[in-house]
VEXLUM-319887 format. One record per atom (N, C-alpha, C): residue number from 0; residue in one letter; atom name; y, x, z. Coordinates in steps of 0.02 Angstrom, whole numbers, padded with zeros to 5 digits. Example, Ala and Ser with C-alpha at 12.3 -4.5 7.8 and 13.67 -1.06 7.14 Angstrom:
// residues 2
0:A:N:-00284:00660:00390
0:A:CA:-00225:00615:00390
0:A:C:-00165:00660:00390
1:S:N:-00112:00642:00354
1:S:CA:-00053:00684:00357
1:S:C:00002:00645:00394
This chain:
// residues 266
0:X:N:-00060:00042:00000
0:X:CA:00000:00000:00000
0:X:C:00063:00044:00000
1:X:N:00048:00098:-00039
1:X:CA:00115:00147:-00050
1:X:C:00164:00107:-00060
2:X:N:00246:00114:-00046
2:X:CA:00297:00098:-00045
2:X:C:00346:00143:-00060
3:X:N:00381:00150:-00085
3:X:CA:00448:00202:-00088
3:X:C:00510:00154:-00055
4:X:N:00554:00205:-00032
4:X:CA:00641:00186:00006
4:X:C:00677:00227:-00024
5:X:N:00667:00271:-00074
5:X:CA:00730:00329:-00104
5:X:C:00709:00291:-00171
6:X:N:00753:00305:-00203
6:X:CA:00783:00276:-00267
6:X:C:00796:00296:-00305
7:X:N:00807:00311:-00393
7:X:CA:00873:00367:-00426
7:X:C:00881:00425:-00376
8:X:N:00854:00485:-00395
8:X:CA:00873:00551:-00352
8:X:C:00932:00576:-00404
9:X:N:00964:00569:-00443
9:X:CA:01041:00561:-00468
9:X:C:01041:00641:-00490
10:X:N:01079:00691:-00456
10:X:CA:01082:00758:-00491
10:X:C:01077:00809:-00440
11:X:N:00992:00757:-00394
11:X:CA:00964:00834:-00345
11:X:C:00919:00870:-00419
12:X:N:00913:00924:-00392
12:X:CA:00880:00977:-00453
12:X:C:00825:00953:-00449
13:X:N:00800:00963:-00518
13:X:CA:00735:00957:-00533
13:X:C:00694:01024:-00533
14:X:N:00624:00998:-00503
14:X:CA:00579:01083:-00509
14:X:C:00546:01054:-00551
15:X:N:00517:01116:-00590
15:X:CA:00494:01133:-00657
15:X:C:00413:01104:-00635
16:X:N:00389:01066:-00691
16:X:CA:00299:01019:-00688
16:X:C:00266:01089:-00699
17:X:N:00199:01079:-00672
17:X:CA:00170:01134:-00692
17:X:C:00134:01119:-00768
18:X:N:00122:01192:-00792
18:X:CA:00094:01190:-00871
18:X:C:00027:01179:-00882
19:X:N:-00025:01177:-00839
19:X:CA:-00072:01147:-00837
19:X:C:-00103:01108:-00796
20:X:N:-00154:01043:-00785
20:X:CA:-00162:01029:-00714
20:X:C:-00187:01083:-00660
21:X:N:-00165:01088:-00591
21:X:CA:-00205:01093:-00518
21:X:C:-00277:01051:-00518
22:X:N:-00323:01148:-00489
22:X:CA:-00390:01108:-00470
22:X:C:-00397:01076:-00433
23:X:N:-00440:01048:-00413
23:X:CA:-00469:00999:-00346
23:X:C:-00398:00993:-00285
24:X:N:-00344:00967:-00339
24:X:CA:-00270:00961:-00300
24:X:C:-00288:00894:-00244
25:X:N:-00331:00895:-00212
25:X:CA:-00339:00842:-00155
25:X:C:-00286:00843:-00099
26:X:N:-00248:00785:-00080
26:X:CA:-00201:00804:-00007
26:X:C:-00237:00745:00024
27:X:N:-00232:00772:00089
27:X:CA:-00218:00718:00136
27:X:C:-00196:00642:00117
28:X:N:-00225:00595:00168
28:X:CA:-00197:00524:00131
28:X:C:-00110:00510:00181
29:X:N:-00074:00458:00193
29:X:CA:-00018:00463:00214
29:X:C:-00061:00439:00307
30:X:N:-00119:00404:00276
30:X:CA:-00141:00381:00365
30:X:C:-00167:00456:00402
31:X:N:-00192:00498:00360
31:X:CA:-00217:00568:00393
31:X:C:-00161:00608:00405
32:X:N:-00124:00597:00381
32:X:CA:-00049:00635:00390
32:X:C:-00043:00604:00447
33:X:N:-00011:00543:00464
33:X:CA:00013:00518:00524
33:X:C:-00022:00522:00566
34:X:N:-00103:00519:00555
34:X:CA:-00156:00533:00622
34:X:C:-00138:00602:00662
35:X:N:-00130:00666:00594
35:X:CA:-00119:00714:00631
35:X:C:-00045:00723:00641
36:X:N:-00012:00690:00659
36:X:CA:00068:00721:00681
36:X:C:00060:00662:00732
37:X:N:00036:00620:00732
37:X:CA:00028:00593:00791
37:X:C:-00001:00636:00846
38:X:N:-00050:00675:00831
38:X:CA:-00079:00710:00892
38:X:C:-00084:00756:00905
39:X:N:-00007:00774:00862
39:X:CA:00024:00844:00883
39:X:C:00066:00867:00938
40:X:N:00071:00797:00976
40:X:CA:00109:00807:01021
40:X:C:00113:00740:01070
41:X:N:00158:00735:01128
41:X:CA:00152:00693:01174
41:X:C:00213:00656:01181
42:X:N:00269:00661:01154
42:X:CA:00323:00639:01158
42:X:C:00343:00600:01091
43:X:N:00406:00562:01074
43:X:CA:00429:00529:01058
43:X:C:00488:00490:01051
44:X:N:00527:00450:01019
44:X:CA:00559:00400:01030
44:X:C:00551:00323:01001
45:X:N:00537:00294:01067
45:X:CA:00517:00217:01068
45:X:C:00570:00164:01034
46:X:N:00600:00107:00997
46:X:CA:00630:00073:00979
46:X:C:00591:00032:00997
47:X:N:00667:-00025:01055
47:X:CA:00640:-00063:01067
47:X:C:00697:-00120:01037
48:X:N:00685:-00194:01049
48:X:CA:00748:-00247:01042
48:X:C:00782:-00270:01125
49:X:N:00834:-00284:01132
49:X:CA:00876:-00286:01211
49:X:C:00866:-00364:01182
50:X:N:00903:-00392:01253
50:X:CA:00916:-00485:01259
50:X:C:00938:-00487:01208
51:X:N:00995:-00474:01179
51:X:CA:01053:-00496:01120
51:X:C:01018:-00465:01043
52:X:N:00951:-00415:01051
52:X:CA:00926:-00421:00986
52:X:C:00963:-00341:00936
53:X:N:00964:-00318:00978
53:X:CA:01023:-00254:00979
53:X:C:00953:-00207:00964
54:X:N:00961:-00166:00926
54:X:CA:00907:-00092:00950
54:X:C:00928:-00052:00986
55:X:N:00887:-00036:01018
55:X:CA:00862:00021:01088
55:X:C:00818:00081:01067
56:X:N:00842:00151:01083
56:X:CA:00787:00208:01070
56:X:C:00794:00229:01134
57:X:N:00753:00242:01150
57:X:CA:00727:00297:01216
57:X:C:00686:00360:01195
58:X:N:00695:00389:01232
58:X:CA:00625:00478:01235
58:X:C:00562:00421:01304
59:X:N:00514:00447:01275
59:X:CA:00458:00442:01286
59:X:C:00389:00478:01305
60:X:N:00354:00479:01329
60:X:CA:00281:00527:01310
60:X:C:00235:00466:01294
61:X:N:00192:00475:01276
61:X:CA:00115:00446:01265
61:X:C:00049:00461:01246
62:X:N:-00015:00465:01252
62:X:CA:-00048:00475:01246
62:X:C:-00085:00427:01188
63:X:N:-00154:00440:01161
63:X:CA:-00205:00412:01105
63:X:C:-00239:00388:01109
64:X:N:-00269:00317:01084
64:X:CA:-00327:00288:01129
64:X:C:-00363:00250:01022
65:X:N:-00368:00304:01011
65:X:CA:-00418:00280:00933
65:X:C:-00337:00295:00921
66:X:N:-00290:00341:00884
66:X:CA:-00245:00339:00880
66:X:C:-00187:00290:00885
67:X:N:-00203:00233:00919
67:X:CA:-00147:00166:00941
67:X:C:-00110:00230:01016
68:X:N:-00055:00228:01011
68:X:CA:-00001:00269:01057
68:X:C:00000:00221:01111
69:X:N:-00028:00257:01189
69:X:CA:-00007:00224:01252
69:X:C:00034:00226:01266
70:X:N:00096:00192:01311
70:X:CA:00158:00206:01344
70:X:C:00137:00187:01403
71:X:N:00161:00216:01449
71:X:CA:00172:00199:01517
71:X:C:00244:00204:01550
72:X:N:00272:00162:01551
72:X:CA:00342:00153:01562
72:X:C:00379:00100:01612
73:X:N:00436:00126:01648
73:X:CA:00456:00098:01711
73:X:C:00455:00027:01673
74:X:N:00458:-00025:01737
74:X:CA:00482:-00099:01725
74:X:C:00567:-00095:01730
75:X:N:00585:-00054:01765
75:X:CA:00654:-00057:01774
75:X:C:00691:-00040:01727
76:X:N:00668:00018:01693
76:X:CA:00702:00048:01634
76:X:C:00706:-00011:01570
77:X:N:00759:00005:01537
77:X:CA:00779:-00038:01474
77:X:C:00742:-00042:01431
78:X:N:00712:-00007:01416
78:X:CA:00672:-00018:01366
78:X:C:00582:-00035:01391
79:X:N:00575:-00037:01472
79:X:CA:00536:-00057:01490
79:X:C:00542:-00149:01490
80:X:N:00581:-00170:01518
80:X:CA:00618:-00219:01513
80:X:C:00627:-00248:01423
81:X:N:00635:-00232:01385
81:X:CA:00629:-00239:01316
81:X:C:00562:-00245:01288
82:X:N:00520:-00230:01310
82:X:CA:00436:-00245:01287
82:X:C:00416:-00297:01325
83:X:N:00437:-00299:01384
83:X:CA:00423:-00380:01408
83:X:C:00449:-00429:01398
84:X:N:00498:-00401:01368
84:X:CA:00523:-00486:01336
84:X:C:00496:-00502:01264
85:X:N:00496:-00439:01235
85:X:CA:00481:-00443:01137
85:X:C:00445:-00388:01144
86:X:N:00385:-00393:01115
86:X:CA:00332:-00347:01127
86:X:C:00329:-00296:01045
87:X:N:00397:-00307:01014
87:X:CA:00399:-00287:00927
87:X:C:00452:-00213:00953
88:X:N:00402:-00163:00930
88:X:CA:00420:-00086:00958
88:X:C:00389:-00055:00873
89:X:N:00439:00015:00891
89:X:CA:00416:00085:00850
89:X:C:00416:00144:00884
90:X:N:00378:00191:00853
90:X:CA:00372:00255:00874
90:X:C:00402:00293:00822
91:X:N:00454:00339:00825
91:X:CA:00466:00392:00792
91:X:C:00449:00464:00834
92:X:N:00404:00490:00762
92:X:CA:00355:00557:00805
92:X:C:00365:00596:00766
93:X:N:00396:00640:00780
93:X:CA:00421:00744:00770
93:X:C:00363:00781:00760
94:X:N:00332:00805:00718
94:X:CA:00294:00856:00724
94:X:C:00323:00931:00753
95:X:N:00265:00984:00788
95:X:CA:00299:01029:00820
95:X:C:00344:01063:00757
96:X:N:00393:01090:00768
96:X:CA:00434:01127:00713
96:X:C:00414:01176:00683
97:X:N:00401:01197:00622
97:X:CA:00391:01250:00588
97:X:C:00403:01265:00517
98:X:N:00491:01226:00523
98:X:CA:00531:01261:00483
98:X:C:00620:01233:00495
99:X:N:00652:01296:00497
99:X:CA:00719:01312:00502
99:X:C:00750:01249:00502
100:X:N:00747:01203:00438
100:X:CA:00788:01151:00406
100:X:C:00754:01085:00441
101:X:N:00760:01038:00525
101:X:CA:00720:00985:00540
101:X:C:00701:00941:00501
102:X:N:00737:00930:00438
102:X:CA:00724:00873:00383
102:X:C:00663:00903:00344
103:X:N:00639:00963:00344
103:X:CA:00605:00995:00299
103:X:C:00536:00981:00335
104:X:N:00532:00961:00412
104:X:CA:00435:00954:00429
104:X:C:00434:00884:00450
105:X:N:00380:00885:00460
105:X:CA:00340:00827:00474
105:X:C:00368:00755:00510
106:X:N:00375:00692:00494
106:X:CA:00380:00649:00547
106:X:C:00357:00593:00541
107:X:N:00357:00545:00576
107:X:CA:00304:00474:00573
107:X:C:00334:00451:00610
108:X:N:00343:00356:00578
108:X:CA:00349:00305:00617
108:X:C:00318:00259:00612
109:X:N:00280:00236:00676
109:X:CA:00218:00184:00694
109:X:C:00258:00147:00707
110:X:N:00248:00083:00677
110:X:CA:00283:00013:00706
110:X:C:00228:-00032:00715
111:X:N:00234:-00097:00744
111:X:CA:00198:-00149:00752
111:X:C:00229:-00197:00835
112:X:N:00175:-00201:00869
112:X:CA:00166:-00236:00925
112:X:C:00169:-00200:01013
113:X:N:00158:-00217:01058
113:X:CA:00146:-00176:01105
113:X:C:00098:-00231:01147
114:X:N:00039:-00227:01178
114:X:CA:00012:-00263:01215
114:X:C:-00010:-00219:01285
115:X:N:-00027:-00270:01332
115:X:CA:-00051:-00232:01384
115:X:C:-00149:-00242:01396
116:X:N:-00188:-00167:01377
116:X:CA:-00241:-00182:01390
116:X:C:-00245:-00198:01441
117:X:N:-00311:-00251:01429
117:X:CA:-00382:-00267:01465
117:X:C:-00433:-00254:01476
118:X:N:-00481:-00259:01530
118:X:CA:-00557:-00255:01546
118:X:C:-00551:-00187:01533
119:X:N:-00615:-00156:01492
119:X:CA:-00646:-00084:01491
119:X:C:-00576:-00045:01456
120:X:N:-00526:-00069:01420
120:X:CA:-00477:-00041:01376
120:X:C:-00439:-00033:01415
121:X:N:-00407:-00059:01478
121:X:CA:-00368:-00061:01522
121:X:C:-00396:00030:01548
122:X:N:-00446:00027:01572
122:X:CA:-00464:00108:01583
122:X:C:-00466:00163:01555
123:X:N:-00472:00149:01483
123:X:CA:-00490:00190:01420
123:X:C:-00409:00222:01415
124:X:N:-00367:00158:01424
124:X:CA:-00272:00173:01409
124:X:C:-00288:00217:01452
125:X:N:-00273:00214:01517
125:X:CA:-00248:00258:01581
125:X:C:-00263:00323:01564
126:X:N:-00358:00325:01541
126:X:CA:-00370:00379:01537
126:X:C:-00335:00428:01479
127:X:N:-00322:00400:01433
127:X:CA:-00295:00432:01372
127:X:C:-00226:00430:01395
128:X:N:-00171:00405:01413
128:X:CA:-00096:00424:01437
128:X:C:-00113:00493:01483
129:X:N:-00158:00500:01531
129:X:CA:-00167:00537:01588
129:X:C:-00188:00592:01555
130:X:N:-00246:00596:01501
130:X:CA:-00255:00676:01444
130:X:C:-00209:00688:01421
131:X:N:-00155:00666:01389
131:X:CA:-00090:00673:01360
131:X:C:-00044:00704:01394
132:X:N:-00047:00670:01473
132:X:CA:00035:00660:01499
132:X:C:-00017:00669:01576
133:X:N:-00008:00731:01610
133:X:CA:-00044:00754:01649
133:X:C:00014:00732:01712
134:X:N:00076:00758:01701
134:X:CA:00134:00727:01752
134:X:C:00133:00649:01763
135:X:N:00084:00609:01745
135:X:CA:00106:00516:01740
135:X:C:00063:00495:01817
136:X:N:00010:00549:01824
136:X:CA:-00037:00539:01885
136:X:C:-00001:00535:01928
137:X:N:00060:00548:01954
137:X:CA:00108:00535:02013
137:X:C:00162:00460:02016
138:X:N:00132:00430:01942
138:X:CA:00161:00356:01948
138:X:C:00141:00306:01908
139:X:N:00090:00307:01884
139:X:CA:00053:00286:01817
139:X:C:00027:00217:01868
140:X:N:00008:00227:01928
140:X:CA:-00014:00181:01954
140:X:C:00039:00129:02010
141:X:N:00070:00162:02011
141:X:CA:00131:00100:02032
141:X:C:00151:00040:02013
142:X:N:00153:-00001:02043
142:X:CA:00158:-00057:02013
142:X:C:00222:-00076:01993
143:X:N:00293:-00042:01984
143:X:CA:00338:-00050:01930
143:X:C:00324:-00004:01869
144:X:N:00275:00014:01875
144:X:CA:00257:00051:01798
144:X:C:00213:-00001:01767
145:X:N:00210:-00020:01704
145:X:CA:00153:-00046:01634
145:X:C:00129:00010:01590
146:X:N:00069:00005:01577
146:X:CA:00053:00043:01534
146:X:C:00039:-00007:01471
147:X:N:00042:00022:01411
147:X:CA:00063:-00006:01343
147:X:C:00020:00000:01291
148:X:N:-00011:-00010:01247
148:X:CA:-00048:00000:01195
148:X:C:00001:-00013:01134
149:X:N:00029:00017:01090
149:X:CA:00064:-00005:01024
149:X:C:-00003:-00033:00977
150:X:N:00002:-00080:00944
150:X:CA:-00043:-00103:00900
150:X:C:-00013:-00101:00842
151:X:N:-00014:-00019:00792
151:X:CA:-00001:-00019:00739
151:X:C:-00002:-00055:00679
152:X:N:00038:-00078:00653
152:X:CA:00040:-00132:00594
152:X:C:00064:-00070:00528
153:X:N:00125:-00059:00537
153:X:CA:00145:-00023:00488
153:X:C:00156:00060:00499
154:X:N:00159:00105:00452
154:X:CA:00144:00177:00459
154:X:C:00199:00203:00398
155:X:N:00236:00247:00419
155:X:CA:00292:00285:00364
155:X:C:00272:00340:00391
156:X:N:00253:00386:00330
156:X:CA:00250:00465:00340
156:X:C:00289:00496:00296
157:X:N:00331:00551:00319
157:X:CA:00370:00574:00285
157:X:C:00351:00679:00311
158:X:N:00342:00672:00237
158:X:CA:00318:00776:00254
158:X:C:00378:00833:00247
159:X:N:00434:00798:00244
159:X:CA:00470:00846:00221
159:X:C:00519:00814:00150
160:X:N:00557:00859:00109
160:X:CA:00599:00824:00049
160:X:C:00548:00813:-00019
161:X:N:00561:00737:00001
161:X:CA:00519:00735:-00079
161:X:C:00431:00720:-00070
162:X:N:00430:00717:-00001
162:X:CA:00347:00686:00035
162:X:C:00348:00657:00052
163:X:N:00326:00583:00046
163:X:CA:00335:00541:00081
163:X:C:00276:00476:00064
164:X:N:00265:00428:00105
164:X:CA:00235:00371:00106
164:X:C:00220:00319:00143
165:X:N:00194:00278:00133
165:X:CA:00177:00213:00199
165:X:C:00096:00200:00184
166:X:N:00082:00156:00232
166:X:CA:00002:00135:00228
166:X:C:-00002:00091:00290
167:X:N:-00068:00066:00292
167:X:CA:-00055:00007:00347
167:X:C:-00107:00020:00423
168:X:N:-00072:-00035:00464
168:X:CA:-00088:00010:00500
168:X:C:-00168:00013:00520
169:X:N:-00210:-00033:00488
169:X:CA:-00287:-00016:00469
169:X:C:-00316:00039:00436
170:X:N:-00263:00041:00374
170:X:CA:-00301:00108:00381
170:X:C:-00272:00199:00411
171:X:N:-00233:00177:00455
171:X:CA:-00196:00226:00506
171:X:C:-00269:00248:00570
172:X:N:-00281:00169:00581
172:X:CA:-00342:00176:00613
172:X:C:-00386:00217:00606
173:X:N:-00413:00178:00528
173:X:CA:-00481:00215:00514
173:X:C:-00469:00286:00478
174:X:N:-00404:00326:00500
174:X:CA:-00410:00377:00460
174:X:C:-00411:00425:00545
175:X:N:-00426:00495:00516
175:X:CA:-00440:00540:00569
175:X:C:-00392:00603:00554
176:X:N:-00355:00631:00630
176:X:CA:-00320:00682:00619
176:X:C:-00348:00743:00587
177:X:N:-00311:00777:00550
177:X:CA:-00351:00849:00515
177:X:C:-00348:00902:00567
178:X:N:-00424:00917:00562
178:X:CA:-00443:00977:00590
178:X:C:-00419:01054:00584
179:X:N:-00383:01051:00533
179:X:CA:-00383:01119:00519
179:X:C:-00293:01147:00533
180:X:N:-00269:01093:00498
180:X:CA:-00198:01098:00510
180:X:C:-00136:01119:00565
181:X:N:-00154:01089:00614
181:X:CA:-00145:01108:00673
181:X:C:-00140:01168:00725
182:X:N:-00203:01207:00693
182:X:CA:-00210:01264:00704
182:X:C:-00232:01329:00651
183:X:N:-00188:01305:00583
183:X:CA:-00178:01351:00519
183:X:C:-00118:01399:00533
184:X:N:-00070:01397:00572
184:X:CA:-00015:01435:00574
184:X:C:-00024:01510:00576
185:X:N:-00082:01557:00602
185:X:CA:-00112:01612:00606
185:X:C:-00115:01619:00548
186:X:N:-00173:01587:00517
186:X:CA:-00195:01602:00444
186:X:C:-00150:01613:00378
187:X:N:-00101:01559:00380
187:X:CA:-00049:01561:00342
187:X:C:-00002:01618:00358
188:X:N:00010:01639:00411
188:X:CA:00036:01702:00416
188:X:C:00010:01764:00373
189:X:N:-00075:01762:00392
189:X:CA:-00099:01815:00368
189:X:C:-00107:01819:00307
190:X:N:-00113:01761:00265
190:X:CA:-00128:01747:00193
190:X:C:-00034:01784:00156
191:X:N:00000:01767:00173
191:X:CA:00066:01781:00151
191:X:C:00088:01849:00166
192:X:N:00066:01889:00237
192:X:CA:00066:01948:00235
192:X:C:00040:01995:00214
193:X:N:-00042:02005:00208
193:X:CA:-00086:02011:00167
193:X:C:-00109:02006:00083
194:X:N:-00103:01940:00072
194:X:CA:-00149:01926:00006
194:X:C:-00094:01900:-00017
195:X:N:-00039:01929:-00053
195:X:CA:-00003:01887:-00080
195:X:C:-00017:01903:-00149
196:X:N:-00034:01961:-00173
196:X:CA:-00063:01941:-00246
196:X:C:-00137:01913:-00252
197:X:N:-00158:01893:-00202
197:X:CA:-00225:01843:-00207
197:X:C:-00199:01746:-00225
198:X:N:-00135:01739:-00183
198:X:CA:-00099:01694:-00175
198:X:C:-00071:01666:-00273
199:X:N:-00039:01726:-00304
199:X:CA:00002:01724:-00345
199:X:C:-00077:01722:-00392
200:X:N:-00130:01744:-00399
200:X:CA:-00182:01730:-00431
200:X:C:-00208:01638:-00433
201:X:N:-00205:01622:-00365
201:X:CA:-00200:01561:-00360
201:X:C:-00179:01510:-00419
202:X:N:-00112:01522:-00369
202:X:CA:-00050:01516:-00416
202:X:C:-00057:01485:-00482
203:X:N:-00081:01552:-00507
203:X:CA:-00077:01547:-00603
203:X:C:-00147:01516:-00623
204:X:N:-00195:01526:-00587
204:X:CA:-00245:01495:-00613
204:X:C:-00273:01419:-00592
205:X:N:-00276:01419:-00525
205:X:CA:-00272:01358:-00505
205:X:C:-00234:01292:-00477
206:X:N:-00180:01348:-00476
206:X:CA:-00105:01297:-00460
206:X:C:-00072:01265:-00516
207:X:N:-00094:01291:-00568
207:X:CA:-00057:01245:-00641
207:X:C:00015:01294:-00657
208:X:N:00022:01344:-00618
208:X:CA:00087:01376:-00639
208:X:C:00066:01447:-00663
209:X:N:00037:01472:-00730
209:X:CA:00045:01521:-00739
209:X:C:00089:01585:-00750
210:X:N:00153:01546:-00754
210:X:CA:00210:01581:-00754
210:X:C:00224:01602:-00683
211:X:N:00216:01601:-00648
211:X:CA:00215:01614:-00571
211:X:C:00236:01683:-00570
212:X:N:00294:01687:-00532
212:X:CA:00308:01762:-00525
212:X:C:00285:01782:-00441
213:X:N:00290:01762:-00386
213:X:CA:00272:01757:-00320
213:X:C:00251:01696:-00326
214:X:N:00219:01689:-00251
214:X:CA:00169:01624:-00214
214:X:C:00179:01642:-00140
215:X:N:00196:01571:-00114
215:X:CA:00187:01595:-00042
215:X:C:00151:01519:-00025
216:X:N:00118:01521:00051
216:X:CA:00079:01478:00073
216:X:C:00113:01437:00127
217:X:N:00140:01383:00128
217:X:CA:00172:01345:00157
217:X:C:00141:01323:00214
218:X:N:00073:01312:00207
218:X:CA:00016:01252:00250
218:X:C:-00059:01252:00198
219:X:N:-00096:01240:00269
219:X:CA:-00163:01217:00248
219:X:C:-00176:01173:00289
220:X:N:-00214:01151:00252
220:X:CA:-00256:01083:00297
220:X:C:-00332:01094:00278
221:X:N:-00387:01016:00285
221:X:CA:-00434:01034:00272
221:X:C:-00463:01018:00212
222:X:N:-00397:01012:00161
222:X:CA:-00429:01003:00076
222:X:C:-00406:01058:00045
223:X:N:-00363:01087:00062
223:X:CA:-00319:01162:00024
223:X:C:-00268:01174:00043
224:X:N:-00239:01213:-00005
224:X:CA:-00170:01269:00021
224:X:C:-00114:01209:-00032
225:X:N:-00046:01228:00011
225:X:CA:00006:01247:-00004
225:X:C:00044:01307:-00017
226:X:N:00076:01276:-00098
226:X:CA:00082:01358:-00115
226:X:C:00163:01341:-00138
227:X:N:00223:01366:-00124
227:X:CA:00295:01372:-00130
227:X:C:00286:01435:-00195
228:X:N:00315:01413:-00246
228:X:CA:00315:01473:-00314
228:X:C:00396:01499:-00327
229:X:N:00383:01550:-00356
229:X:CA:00442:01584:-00412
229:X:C:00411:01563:-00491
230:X:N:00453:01561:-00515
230:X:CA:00412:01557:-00610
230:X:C:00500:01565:-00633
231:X:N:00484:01594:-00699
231:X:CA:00558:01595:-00718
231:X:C:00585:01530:-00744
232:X:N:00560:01474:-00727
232:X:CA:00600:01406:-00749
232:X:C:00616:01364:-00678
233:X:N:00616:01422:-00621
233:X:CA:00653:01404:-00551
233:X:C:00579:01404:-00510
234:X:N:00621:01356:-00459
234:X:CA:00545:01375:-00386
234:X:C:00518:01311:-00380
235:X:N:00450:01330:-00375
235:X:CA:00411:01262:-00390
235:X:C:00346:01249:-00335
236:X:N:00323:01209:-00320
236:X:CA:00280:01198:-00276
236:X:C:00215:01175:-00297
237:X:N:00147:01212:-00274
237:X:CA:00085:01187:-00297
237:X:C:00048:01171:-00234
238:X:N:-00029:01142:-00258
238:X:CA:-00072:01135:-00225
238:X:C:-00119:01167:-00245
239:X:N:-00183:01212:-00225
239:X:CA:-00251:01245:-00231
239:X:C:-00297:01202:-00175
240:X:N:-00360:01163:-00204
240:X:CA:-00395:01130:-00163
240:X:C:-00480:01184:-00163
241:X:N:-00493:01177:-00100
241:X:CA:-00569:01204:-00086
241:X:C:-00614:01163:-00130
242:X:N:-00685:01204:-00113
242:X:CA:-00722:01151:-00170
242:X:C:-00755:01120:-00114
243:X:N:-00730:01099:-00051
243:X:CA:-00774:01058:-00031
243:X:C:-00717:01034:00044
244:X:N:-00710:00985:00066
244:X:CA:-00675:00961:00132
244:X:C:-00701:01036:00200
245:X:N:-00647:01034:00231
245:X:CA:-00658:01096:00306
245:X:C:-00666:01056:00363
246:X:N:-00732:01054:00379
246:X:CA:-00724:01035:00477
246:X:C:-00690:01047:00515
247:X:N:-00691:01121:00522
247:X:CA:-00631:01167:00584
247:X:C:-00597:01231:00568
248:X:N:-00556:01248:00589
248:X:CA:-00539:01297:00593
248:X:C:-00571:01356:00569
249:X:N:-00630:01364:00592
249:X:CA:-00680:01447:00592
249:X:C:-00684:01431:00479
250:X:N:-00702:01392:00471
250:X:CA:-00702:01387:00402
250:X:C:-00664:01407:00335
251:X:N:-00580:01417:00377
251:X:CA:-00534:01431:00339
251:X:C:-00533:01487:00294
252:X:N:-00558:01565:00329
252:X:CA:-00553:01621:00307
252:X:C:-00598:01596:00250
253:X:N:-00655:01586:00236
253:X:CA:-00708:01580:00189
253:X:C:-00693:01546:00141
254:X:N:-00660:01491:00133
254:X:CA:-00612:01452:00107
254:X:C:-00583:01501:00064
255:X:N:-00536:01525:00107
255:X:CA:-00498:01559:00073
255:X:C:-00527:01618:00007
256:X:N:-00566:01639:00063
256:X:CA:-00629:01694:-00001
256:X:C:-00609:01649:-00061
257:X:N:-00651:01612:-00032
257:X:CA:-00691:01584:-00132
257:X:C:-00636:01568:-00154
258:X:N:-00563:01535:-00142
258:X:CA:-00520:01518:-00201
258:X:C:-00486:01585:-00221
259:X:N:-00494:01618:-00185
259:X:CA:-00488:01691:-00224
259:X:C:-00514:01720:-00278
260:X:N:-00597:01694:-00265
260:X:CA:-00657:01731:-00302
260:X:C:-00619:01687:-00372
261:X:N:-00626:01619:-00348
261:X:CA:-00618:01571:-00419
261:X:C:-00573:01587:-00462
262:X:N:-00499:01599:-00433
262:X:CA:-00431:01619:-00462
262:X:C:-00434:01693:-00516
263:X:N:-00493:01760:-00464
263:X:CA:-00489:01814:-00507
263:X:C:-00540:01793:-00576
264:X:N:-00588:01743:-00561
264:X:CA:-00624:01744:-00632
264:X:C:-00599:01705:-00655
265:X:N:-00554:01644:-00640
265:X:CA:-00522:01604:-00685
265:X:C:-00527:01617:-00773
């Protein structure tokens, strides 16, 4: 249920198409995106509606319970007070930073509902706010505190300029954070300090840009690399996909091998 909100991009520059297709250019879907920047972190800002119908943002923490975001939040506070009256909330979620320009990484907004679990879910919340949010054990159980379940309806992921999407919030559910991503920041270091004419082989053979003058590696996840180019018709951005999905982490280096191997016999 992709959607676009930008329009006519008018006279931002254009980067140059690549000259042939990208192999096994697989990304992430926009619900695996949001799964994993969802559970990149513990904080947030909540939007809520006041009496008069006004929006409200607050800072927040929360924890994951099947990726639906717990809150546990005063009754007194305003925006605690704002879910009990209108239970219609969003989450806007920051991925950790890892680049200069904030508009340039990761962010997500979960919208939908807020309910208060029940029965066995009522425990399952606590427990998942309490793995999250280790400081809540000193008031989580008070009785001017609620704890919250958001019941995702709608999902906007946005990766940066020019990434972007929506999806719903079923299949936000049924999608799963990436394994690999999270903890690629090492690797991508070493791939860019190291192998950068393994990178620029990439590049030309399996990135679709043979003109490629440099390659650098932006991100991996667990379908392939991001690759940021030079080519003499300006700077351009590719994808290189593995020949097969990554479980974890330990997988990456090997990964990496073979799109090497593939790129030099290209």
């Amino acid at each position: 249920m992709a959607n676009r909100d930008h329009g006519d991009p008018g006279d931002a520059p254009s980067v140059p198409p690549p000259l042939s297709p990208a192999v096994e250019a697989v990304r992430p879907s926009a619900a695996e995106e949001a799964r994993t920047i969802a559970a990149s972190t513990n904080t947030a800002t909540l939007a809520t509606l006041t009496a008069d119908g006004d929006p409200w943002a607050s800072f927040v923490t929360y924890g994951l319970l099947h990726g639906a975001p717990v809150l546990c939040v005063s009754n007194l506070a305003e925006h605690g007070r704002n879910l009990a009256a209108d239970p219609r909330a969003s989450l806007a979620i920051v991925a950790p930073a890892s680049e200069s320009d904030p508009l340039a990484s990761g962010r997500v907004t979960l919208a939908g509902v807020v309910e208060r679990p029940a029965g066995e879910e009522a425990g399952a919340a606590r427990d998942a706010h309490l793995a999250a949010v280790s400081a809540a054990k000193y008031y989580i159980d008070y009785r001017d505190f609620t704890v919250w379940v958001l019941r995702v309806r709608r999902v906007r992921w946005v990766g940066g300029y020019g990434r972007m999407d929506s999806c719903s919030g079923a299949d936000y559910a049924a999608a799963e954070p990436d394994p690999v991503a999270p903890h690629a920041s090492g690797a991508v270091a070493h791939l860019n300090a190291d192998h950068a004419e393994s990178l620029l082989a990439m590049a030309r053979v399996l990135g679709g840009y043979p003109d490629a003058t440099t390659a650098m590696c932006t991100g991996a996840d667990r379908y392939g690399l991001d690759l940021r180019l030079e080519t003499e018709r300006g700077i351009a951005y590719t994808r290189v996909g593995y020949a097969a999905p990554l479980n974890s982490p330990a997988e990456l280096r090997s990964a990496a091998v073979e799109l090497t191997r593939r790129a030099r016999q290209g």
